[in-house]
MINUBA-679565 format. One record per residue (C-alpha): residue number from 0; residue in one letter; x, y negated, z. Coordinates in steps of 0.001 Angstrom, whole numbers, plus 500000, padded with zeros to 6 digits. Layout:
! residues N
{node NUM 'a' {X Y Z}}
...
! end
This chain:
! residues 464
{node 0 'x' {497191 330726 136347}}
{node 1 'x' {495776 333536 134186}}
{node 2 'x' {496242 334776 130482}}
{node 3 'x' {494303 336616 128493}}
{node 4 'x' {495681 338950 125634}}
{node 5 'x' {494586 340610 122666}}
{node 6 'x' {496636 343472 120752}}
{node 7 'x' {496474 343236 117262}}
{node 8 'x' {494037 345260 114928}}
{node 9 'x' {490854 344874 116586}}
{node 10 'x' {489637 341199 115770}}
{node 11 'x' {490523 341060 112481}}
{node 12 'x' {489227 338212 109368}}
{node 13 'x' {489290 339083 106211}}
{node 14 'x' {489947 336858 103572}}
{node 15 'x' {487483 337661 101168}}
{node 16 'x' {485754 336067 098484}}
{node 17 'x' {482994 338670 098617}}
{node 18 'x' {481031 336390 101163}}
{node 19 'x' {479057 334080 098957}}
{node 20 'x' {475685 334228 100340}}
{node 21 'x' {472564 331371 100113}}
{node 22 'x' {473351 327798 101906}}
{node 23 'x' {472522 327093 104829}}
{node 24 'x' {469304 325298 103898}}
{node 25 'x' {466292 327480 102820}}
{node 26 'x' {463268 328369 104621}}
{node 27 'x' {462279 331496 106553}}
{node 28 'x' {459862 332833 103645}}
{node 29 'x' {463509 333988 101947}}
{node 30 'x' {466439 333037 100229}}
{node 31 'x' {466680 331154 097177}}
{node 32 'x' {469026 331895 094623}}
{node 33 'x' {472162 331718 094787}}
{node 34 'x' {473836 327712 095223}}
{node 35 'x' {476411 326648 093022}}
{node 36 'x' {479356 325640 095167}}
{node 37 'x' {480827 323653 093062}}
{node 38 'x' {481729 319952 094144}}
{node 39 'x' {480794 321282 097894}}
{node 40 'x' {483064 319638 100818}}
{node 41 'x' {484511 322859 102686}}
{node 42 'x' {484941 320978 105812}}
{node 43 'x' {481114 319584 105908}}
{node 44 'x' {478665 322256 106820}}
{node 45 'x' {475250 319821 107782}}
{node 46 'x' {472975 320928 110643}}
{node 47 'x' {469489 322114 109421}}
{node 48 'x' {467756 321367 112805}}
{node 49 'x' {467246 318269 114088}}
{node 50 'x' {468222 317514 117652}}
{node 51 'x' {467840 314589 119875}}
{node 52 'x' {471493 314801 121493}}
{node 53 'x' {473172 315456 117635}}
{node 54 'x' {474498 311758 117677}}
{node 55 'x' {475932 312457 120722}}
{node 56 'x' {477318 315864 119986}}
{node 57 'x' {478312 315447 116294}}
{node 58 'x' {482166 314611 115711}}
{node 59 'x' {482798 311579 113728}}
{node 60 'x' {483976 313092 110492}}
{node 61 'x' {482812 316896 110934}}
{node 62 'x' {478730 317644 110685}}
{node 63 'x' {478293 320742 112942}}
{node 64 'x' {476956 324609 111693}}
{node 65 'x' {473468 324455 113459}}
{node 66 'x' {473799 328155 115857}}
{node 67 'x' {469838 328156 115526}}
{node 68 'x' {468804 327481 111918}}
{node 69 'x' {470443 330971 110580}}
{node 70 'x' {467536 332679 113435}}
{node 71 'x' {464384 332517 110851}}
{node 72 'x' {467034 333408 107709}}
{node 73 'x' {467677 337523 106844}}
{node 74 'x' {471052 337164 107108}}
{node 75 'x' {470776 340540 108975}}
{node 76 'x' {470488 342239 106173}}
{node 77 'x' {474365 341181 105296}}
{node 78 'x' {476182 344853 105666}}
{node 79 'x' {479669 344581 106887}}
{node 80 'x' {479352 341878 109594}}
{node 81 'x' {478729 341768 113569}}
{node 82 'x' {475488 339429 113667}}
{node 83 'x' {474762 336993 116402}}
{node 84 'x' {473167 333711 116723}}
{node 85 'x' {475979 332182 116253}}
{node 86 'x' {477944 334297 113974}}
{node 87 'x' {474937 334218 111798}}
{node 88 'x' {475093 330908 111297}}
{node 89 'x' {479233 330993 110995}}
{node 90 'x' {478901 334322 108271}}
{node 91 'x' {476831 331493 106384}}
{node 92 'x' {478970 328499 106519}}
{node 93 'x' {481949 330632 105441}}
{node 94 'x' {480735 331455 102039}}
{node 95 'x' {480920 327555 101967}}
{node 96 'x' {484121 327294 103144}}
{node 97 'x' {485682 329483 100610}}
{node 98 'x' {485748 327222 097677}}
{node 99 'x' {489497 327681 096749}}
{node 100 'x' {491686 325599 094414}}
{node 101 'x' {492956 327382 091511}}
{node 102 'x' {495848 324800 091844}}
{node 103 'x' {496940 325117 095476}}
{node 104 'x' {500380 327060 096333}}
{node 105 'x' {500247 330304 098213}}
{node 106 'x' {501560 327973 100916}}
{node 107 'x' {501273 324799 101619}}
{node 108 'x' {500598 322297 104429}}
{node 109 'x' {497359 321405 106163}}
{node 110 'x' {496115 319178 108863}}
{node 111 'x' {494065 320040 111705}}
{node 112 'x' {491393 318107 110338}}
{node 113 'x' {491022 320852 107273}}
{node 114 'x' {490414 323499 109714}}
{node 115 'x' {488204 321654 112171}}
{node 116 'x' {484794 322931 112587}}
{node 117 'x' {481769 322335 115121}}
{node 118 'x' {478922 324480 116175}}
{node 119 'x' {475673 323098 117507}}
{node 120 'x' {473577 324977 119725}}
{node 121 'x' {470035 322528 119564}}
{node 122 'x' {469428 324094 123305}}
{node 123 'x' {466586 321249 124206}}
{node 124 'x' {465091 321831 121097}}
{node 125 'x' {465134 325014 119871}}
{node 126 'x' {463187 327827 121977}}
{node 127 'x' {464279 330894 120128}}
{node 128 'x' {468286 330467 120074}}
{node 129 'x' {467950 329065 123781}}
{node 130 'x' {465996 332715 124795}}
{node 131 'x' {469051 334476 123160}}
{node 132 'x' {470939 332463 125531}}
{node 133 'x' {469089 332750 128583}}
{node 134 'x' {470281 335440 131794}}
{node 135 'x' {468004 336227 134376}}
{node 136 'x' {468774 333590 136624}}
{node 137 'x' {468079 330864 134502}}
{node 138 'x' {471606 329843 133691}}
{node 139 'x' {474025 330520 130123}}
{node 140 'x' {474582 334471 129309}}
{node 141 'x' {478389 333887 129248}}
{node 142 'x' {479236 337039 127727}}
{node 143 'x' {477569 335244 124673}}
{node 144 'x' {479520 332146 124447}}
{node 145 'x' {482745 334127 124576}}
{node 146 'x' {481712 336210 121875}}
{node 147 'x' {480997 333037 119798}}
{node 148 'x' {484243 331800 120821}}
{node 149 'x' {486065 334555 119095}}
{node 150 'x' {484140 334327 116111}}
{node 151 'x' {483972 330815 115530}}
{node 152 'x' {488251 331352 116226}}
{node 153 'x' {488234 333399 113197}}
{node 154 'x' {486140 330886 110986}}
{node 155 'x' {488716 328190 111486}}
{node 156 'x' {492204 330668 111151}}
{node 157 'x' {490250 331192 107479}}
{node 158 'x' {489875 327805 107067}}
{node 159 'x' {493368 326847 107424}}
{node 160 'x' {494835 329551 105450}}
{node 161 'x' {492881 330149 102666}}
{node 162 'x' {494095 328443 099369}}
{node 163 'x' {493130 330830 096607}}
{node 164 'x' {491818 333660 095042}}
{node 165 'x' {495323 335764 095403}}
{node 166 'x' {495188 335842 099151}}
{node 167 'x' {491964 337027 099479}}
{node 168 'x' {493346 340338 098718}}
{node 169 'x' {496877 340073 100463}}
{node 170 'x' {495752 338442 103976}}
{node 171 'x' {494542 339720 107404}}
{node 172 'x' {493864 337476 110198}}
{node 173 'x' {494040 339482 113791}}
{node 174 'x' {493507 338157 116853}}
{node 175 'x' {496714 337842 118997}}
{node 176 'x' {496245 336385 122569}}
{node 177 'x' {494044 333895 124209}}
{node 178 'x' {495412 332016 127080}}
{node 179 'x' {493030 331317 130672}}
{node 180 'x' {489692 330308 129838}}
{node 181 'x' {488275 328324 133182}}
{node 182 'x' {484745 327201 133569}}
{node 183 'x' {485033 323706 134858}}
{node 184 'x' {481832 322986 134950}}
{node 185 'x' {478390 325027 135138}}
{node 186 'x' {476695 325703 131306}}
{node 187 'x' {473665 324776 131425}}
{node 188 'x' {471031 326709 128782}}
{node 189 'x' {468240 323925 128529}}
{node 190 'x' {470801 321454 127747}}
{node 191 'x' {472152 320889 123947}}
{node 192 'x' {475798 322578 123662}}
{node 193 'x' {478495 322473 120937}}
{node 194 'x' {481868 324064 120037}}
{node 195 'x' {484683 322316 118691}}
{node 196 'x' {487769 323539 117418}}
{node 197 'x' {490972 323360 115262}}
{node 198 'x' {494080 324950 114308}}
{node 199 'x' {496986 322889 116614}}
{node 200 'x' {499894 324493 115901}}
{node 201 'x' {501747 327367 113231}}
{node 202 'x' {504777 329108 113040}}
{node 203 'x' {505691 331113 110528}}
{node 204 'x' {502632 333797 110631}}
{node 205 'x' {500883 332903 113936}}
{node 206 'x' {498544 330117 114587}}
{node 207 'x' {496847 328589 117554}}
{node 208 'x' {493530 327634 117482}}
{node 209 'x' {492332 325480 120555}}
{node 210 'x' {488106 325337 121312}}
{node 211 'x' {486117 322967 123306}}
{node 212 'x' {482787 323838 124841}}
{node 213 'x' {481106 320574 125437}}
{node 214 'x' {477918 319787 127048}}
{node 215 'x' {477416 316193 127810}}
{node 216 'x' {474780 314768 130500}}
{node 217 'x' {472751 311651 130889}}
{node 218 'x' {474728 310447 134171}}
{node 219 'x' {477988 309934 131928}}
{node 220 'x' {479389 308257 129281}}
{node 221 'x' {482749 310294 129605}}
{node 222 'x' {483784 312457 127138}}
{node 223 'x' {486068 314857 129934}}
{node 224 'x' {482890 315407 131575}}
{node 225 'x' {481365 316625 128988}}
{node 226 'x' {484324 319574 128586}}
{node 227 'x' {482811 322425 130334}}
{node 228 'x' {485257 324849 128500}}
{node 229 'x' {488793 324921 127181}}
{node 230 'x' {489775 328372 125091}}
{node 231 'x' {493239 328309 123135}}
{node 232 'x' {493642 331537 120576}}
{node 233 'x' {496650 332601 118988}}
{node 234 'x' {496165 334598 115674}}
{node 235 'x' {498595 336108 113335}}
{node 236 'x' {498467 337016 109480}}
{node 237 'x' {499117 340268 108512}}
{node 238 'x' {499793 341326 105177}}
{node 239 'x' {496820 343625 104101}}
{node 240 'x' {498920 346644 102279}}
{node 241 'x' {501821 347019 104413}}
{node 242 'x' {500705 345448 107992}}
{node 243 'x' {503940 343356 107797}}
{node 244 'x' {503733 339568 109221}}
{node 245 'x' {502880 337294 106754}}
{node 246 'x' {503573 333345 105901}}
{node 247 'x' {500579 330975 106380}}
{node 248 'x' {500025 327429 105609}}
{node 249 'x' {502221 325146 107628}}
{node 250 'x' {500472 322165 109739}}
{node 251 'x' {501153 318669 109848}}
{node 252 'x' {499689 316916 112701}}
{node 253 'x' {498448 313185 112108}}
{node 254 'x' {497429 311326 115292}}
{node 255 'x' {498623 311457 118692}}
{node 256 'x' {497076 313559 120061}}
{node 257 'x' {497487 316188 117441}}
{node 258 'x' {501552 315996 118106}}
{node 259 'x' {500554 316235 121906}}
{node 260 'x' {497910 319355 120987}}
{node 261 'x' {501086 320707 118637}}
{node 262 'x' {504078 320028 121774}}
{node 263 'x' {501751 322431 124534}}
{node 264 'x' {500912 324551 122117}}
{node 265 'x' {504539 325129 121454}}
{node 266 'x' {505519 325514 124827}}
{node 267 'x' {502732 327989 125343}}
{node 268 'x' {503763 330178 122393}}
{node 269 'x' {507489 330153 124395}}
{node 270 'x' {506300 331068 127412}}
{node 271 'x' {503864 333930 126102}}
{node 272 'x' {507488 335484 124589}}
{node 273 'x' {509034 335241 128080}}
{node 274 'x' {506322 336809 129231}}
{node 275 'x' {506247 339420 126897}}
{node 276 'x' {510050 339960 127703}}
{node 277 'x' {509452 340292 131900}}
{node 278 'x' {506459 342528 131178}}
{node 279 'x' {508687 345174 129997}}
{node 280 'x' {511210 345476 132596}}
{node 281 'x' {509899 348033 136012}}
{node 282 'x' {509537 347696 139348}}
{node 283 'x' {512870 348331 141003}}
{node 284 'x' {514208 346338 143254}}
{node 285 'x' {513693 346845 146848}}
{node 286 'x' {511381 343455 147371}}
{node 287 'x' {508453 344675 145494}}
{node 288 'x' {509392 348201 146485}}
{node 289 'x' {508051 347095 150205}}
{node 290 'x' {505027 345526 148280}}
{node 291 'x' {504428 348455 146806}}
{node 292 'x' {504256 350244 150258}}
{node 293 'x' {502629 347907 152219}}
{node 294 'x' {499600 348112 149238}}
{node 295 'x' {499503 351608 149674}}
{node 296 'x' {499833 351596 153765}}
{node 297 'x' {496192 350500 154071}}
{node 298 'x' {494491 353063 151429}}
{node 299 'x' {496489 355768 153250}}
{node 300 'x' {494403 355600 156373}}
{node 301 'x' {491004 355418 154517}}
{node 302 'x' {492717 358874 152597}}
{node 303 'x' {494208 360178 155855}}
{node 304 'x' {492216 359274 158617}}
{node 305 'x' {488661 357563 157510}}
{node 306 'x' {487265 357017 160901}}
{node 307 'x' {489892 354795 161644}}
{node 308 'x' {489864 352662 158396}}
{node 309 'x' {489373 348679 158446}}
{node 310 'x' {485241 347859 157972}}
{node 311 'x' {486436 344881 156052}}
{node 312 'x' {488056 347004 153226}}
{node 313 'x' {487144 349135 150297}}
{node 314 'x' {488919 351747 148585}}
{node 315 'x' {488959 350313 144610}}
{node 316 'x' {487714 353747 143787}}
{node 317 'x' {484595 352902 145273}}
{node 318 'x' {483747 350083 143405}}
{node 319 'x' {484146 351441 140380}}
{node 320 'x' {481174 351065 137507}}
{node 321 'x' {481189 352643 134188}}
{node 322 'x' {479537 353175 131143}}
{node 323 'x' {479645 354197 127226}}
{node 324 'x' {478621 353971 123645}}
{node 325 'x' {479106 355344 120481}}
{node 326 'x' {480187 351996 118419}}
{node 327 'x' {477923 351528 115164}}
{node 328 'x' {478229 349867 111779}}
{node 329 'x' {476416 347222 113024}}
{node 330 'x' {478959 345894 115742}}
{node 331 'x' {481526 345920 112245}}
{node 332 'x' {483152 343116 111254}}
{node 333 'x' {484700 342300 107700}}
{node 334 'x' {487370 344558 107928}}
{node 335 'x' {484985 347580 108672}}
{node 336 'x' {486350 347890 112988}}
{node 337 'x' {484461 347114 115821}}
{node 338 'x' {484009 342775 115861}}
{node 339 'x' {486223 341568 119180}}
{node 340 'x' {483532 339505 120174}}
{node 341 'x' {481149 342041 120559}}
{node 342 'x' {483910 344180 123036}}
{node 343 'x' {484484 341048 125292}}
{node 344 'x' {480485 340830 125812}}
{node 345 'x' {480152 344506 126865}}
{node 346 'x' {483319 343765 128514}}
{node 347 'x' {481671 340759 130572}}
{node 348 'x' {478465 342105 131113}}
{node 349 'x' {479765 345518 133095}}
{node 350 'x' {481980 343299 134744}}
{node 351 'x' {479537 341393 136096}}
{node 352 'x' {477377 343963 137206}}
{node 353 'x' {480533 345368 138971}}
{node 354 'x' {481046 342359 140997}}
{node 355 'x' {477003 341836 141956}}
{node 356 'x' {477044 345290 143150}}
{node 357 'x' {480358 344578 145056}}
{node 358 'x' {479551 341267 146538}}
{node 359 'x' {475407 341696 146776}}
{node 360 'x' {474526 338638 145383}}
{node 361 'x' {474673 337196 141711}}
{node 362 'x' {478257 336209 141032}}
{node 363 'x' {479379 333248 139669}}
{node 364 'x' {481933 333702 136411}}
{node 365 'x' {484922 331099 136832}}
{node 366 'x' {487292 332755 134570}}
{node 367 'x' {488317 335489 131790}}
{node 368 'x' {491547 336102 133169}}
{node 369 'x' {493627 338524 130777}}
{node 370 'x' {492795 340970 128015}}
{node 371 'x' {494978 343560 126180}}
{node 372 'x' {493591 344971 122851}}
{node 373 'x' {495843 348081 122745}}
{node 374 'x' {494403 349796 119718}}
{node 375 'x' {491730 348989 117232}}
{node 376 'x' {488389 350199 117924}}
{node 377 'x' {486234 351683 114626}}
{node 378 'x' {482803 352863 113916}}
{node 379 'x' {482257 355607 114891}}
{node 380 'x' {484450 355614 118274}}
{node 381 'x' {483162 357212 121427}}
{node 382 'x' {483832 354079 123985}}
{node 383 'x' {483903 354565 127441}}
{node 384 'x' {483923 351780 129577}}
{node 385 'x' {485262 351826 133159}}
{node 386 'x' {485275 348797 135807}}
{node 387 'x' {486427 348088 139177}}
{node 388 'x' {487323 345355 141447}}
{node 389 'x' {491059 345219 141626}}
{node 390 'x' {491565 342832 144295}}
{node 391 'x' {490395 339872 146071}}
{node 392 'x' {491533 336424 147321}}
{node 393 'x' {490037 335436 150530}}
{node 394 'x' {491727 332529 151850}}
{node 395 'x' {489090 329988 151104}}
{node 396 'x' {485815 332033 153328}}
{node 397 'x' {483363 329619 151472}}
{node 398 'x' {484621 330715 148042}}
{node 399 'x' {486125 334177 147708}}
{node 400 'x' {487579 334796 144152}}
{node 401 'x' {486713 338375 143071}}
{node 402 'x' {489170 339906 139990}}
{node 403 'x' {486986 342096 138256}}
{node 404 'x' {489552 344743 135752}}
{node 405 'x' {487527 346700 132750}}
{node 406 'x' {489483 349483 130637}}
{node 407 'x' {487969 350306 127679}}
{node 408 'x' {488671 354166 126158}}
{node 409 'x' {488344 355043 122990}}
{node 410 'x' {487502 359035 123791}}
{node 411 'x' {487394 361893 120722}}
{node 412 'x' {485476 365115 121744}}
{node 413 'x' {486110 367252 118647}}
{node 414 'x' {489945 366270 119521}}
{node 415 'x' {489587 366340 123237}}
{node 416 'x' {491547 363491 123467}}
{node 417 'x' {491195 359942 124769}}
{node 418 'x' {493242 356417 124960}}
{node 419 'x' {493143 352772 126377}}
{node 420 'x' {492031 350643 123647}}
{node 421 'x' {491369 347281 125570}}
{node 422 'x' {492195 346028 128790}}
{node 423 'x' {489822 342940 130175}}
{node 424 'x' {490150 341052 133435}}
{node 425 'x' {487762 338426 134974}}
{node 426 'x' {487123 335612 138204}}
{node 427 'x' {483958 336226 139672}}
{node 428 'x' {482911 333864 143022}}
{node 429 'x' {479555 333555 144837}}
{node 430 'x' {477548 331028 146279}}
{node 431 'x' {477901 329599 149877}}
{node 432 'x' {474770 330620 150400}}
{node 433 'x' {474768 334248 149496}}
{node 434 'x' {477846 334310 151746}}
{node 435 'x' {475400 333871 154963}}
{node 436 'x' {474082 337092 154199}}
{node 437 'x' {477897 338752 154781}}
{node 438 'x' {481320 338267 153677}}
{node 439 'x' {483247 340091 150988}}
{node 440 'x' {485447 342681 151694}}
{node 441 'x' {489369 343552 150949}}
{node 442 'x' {489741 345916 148284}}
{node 443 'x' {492873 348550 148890}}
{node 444 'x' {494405 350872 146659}}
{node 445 'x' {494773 354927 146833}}
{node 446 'x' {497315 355896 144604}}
{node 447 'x' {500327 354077 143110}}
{node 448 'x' {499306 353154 140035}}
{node 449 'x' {496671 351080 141329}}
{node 450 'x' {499017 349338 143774}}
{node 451 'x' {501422 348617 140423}}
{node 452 'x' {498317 347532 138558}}
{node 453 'x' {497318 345227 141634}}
{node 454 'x' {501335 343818 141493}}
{node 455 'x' {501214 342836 137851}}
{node 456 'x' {498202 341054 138273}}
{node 457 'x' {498967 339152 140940}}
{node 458 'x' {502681 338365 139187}}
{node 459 'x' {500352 337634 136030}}
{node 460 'x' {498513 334863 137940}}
{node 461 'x' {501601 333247 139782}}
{node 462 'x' {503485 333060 136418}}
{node 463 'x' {500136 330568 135076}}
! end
């Protein structure tokens, strides 16, 4: 139903072979010196903390980055690079990963097996990295996991297209588009979690990368109910000088499922271009003219004549939340901007916050629904951020969908001038029993642009 978008310029991998730090292997007193790298499998990154669900999590020919073991290492003294749990542990296993071959073509062709890496996240086992993961009501800090997603995205688009020393001056990997990510199942934060992912399909300089978040349980053996998450990422290459597209390494898929991952990824990548093509074109004919109006009829009364307005609405304007911060070199990643990741967290997290204060009761996320990054967001930057509830869907009373929209400005005092930067959108719901305590209310727009903004989200959503 829902897409979500990135402009390019903001999430962006270097290919660099600057990033040879210590293994993942030594002890919290410090790092050893230096490894030698030679002989080292690129593809086989071994977990450093035991776990008593790794059998069960661990792929059959990929050993999984460990999200906890880089917690007790000073990798946070790495300049250049957004740190997380996670990312920690993926800004480690990356200085693996670049072992090049002085013999390898600029381009070639890969399987997804060469790009396929997991992530392990010991939750049972490992108290610190499951209190980094931990919200107040007991439950996952989603915000988290999608900014691991996007990292751990731009580990395996360097995977697949690194081959040697030449392109790690010539190469930029920014993140394009990600398509609906749905929770299907609740994430549990006591419970051991891993990420799995691969690049499916190329063209000639973009890539998709699809991700699994898996979390299995006791009562099943069944490896689709252990999917609580499916994420699919598009990235293109970018040539570094002149910001031109760039070729990357073709992919040959092997099994059958591969050539079925490679045929909907295809179709996907057609369908984002039509998409791209409608999005374009106005609103003009006389059908969603009337929409237009008939939005706007109900925000005129609580504008014109208050007293009389429907109880059961709410102007958007008055469920607006906002706030801001001056980006630092700390939130950087490789390429010296603002990481992605770290945007679609503070993105999350105000959303969420919008839609407790909206509905009065923790919300449940169900889906990131659409992004746009407009413009790339450096250190430095003045960013405001500005939420609201855009609409809601109320035909099913016992679970109300509530579509959360946060604009993110990049705003320059000394120039007195400010711009969109990054557009988010996200599904909130709420529990049948907070709904005793009230229902949620219709959200109307005031002025035009919100009732257009309202119409292309709604489009958006039919179209998935």
């Amino acid at each position: 139903m829902r897409a979500l978008r990135f402009g390019y310029g903001v999430a962006v991998t270097t290919l660099t072979k600057k990033l040879r730090y210590p293994s993942l292997s030594y002890s919290s007193s410090g790092p050893p010196d230096p490894p030698s790298l030679t002989g080292i499998d690129p593809n086989s990154v071994a977990s450093t903390v035991s776990c008593p669900n790794s059998q069960h999590l661990q792929d059959d020919d990929v050993s999984a980055i460990d999200a906890g073991s880089s917690l007790r290492k000073p990798v946070c003294m790495w300049p250049g690079m957004y740190h997380s749990p996670a990312t920690n542990a993926l800004w480690q296993a990356r200085s693996i990963f670049d072992t090049p071959s002085s013999d390898v073509d600029s381009v070639t062709e890969k399987t997804p097996s060469h790009s396929r890496t997991t992530i392990l996240y010991p939750f049972s086992s490992d108290y610190i990295l499951r209190e980094q993961y931990r919200n107040p009501w007991n439950g996952i800090r989603a915000g988290k996991l999608l900014e691991d997603l996007d990292a751990l995205a731009g580990t395996i688009s360097f995977k697949h297209c690194f081959n040697n020393a030449g392109m790690a001056d010539s190469l930029l990997l920014v993140t394009a588009s990600v398509d609906k990510m749905v929770i299907k199942k609740p994430i549990l934060v006591d419970i051991d979690l891993k990420i799995v992912g691969a690049v499916t399909w190329v063209g000639r300089s973009s890539m998709e990368i699809q991700l699994e978040v898996l979390q299995p349980t006791e009562e099943t053996s069944d490896p689709l109910d252990s999917q609580a998450l499916v994420a699919n990422f598009t990235f293109v290459a970018r040539d570094s000088k002149t910001g031109k597209s760039a070729i990357i390494n073709q992919i040959t898929p092997e099994t059958e499922r591969e050539k079925s991952l490679w045929k909907e990824a295809e179709e996907r990548n057609k369908l984002r271009k039509k998409r791209r093509q409608e999005k374009k074109k106005e609103i003009e004919n006389e059908k969603e003219a009337e929409r237009l109006n008939a939005l706007l009829a109900e925000g005129r009364v609580f504008i014109d004549m208050p007293a009389l307005a429907d109880r059961d609405s709410i102007l958007i304007k008055d469920t607006c939340l906002q706030n801001s911060l001056v980006c630092q070199p700390q939130q950087r990643n490789t390429h010296g901007r603002i990481f992605g990741g770290f945007l679609m967290r503070r993105a999350f997290e105000l959303a969420f916050a919008t839609a407790y204060t909206f509905a009065g009761s923790a919300p449940l996320f169900l889906e990131v629904d659409h992004v746009d990054f407009l413009k790339p967001v450096d250190v430095g930057n003045f960013l405001r951020l500005k939420s609201c509830v855009l609409f809601t869907e109320l035909e099913n009373p016992d679970k109300p969908l509530i579509n959360v929209e946060v604009v993110a400005h990049v705003t320059r005092p000394e120039f007195r001038s400010a711009e969109v930067s990054n557009k988010f959108y996200f599904t909130f719901t709420t529990s049948s029993d907070a709904m005793r305590n009230g229902r949620i209310r219709s959200v109307v727009p005031a002025t035009e642009e919100e009732a257009r903004r309202i119409i292309e989200r709604m489009d958006a959503e039919k179209q998935m």
